[in-house]
Structure formats: C-alpha cells, structure tokens
DOZATOR-666675 format. One record per atom (N, C-alpha, C): x, y, z; residue in three letters. Coordinates in steps of 0.2 Angstrom, whole numbers, padded with zeros to 4 digits, always signed. Example, Ala and Ser with C-alpha at 12.3 -4.5 7.8 and 13.67 -1.06 7.14 Angstrom:
DOZATOR-666675
+0066-0028+0039ALA/+0062-0022+0039ALA/+0066-0016+0039ALA/+0064-0011+0035SER/+0068-0005+0036SER/+0064+0000+0039SER/
//
This chain:
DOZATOR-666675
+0378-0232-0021UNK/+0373-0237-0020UNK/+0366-0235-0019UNK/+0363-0239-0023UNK/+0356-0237-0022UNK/+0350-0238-0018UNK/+0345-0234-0015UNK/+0342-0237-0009UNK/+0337-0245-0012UNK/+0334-0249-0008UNK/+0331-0253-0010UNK/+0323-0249-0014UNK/+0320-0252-0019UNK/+0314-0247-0022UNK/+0317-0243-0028UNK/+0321-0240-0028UNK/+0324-0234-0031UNK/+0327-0236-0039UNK/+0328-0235-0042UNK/+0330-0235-0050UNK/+0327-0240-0053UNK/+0330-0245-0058UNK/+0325-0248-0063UNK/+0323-0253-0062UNK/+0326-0254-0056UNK/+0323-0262-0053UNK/+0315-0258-0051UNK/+0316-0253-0047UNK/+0308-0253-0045UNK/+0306-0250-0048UNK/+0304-0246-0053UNK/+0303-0245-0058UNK/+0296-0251-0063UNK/+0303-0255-0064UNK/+0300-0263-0066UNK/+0295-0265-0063UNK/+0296-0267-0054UNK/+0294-0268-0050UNK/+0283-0265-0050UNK/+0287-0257-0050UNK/+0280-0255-0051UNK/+0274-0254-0056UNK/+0279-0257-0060UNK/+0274-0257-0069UNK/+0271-0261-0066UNK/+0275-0269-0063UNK/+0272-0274-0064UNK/+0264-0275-0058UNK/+0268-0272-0053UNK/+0261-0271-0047UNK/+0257-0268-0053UNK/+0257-0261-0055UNK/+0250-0261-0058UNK/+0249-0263-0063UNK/+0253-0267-0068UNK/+0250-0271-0072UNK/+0244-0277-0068UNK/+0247-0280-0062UNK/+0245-0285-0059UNK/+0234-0283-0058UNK/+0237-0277-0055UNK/+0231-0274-0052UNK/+0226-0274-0057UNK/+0229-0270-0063UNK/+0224-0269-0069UNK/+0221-0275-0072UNK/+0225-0280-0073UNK/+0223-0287-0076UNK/+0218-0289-0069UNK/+0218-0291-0063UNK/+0214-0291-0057UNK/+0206-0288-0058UNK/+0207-0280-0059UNK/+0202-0278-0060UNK/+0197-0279-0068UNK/+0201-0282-0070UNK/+0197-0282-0078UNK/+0193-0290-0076UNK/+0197-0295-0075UNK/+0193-0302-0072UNK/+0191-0300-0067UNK/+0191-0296-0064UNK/+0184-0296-0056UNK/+0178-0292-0057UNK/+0177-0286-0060UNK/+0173-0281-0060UNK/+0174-0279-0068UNK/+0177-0276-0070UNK/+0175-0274-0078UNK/+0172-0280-0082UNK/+0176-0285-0082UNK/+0174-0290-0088UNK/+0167-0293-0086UNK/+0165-0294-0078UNK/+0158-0294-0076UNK/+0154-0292-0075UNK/+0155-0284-0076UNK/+0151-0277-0080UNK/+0151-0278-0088UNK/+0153-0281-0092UNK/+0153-0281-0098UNK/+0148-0286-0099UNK/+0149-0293-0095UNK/+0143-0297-0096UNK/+0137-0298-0094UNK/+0135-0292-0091UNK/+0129-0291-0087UNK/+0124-0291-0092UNK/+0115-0296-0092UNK/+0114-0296-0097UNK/+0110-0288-0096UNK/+0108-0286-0105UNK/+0106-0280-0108UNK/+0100-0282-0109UNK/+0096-0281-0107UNK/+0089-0282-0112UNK/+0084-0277-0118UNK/+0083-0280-0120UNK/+0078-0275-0125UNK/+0069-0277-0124UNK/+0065-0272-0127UNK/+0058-0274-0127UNK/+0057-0272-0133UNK/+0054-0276-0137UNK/+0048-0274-0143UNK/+0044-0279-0145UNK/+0040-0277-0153UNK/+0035-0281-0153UNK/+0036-0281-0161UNK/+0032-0287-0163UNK/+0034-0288-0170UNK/+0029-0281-0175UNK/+0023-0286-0172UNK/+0017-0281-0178UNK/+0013-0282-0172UNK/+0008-0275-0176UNK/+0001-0275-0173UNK/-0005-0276-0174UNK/-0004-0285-0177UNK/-0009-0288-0179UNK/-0011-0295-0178UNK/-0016-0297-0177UNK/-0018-0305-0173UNK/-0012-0310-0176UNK/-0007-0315-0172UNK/-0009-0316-0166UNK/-0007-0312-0162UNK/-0002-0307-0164UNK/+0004-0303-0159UNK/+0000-0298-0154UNK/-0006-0296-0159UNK/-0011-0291-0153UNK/-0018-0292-0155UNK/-0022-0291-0150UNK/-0029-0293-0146UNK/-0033-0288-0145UNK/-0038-0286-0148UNK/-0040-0279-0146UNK/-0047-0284-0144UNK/-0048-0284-0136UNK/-0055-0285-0133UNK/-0060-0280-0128UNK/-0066-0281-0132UNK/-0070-0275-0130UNK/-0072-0277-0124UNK/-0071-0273-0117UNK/-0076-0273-0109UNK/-0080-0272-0108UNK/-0086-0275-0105UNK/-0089-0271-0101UNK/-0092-0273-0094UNK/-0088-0271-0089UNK/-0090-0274-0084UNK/-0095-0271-0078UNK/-0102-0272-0083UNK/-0107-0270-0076UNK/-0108-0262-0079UNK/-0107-0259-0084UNK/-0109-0252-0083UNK/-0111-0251-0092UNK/-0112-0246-0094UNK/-0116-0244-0101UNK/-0109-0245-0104UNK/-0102-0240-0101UNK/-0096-0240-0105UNK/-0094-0245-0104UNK/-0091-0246-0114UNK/-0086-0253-0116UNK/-0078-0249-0118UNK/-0077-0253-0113UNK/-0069-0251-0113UNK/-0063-0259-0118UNK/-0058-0254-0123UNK/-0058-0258-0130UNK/-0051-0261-0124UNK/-0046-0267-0123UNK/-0043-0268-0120UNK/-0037-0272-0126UNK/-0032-0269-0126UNK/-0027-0273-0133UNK/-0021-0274-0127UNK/-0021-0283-0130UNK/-0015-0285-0128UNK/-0011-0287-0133UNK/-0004-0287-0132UNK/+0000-0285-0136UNK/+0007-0291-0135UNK/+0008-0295-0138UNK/+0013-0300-0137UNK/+0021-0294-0138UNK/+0025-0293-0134UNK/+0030-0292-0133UNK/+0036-0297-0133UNK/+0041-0294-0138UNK/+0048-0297-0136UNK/+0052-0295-0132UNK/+0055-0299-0129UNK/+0060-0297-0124UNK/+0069-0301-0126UNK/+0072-0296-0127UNK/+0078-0300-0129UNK/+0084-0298-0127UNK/+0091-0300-0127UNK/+0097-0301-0120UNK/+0101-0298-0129UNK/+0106-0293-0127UNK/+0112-0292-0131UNK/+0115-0299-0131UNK/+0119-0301-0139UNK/+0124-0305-0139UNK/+0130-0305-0134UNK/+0133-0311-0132UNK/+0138-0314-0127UNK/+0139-0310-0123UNK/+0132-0309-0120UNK/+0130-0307-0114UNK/+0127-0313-0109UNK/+0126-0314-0101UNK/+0126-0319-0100UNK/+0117-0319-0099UNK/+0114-0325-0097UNK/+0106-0326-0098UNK/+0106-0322-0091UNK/+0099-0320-0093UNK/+0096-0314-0088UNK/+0091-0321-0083UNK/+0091-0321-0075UNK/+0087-0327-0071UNK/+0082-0320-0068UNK/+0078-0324-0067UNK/+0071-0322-0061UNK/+0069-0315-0066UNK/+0069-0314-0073UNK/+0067-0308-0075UNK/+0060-0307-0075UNK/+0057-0299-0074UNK/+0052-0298-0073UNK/+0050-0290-0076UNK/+0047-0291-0083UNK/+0046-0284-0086UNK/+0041-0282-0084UNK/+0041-0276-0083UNK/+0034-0271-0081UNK/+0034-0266-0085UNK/+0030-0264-0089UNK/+0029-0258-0094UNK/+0026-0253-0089UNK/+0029-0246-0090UNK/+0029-0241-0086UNK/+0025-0234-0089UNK/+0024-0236-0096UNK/+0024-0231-0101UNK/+0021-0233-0106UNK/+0014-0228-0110UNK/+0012-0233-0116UNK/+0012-0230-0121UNK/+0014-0227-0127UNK/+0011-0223-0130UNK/+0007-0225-0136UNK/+0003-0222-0138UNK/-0003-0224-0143UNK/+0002-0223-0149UNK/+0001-0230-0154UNK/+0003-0225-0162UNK/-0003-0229-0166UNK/-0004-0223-0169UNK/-0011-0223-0174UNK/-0007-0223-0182UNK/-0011-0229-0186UNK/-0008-0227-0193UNK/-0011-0224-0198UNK/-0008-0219-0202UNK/-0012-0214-0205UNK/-0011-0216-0211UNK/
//
C-alpha cells in the first residue's frame, strides 16, 4: 500500500496544482503585462500645419528661430487606453534635408 501523495494519483494531483497556478498567473499578472498600454511618438511631416518655425526676440539684438512641431502620440493595438498620460521630449535632434 501506498503512502497518501505518492504514485499516480499525486502525480495527477500535482500537474493539476501547477496547472492551477500557471493559468492564476497568466490572468493576474502576465496577461495584465501584456495589456499595458505601449506608446509611440512621431510626427507626420515637417511642414505647416504640423511644424511652426517662429522667429524671437525678446528684449535683446539675438533672434532666436523657435519651431514647434505637432507630434503623434500613439497606443499599440489591443492594448488597453493609456489615462493621465504626460509626454516630455528629453531629446532633440536636428535633421536637415540635403
């Protein structure tokens, strides 16, 4: 006779605990890591109305040229909507066309 736990009954037993756990983890934490939204930044073109080249001068001889630049912000598909989002550009680099 067999101990209780021991041959195919626990066996079964144990697939099924970690079956339980793994299916658990996938609805609590993986599949709500998968729906996090993703965001991306760009821009269409770099010409009126998308971007704004305005020339400064405040108070001094130098005119400083200031370009504003309509930006897209956009969510990967069957991802969930992004709330209270707040883009800050950290980085800018000049591209010139040759």
């Amino acid at each position: 006779m067999e101990a209780h736990g021991t041959g195919v009954l626990g066996w079964l037993t144990a697939i099924g605990t970690l079956g339980a756990v793994l299916v658990a983890l996938y609805i609590g934490v993986i599949r709500e890591r998968l729906q996090e939204p993703s965001l991306s930044l760009s821009f269409v073109k770099l010409d009126p109305p998308d971007a704004l080249e305005v020339p400064e001068n405040k108070g001094t001889d130098k005119t400083t040229l200031i370009v504003y630049i309509h930006l897209l912000v956009a969510n990967k598909k069957a991802r969930r909507v992004a709330q209270d989002v707040e883009v800050i550009v950290t980085n800018v680099i000049e591209i010139r066309a040759h």
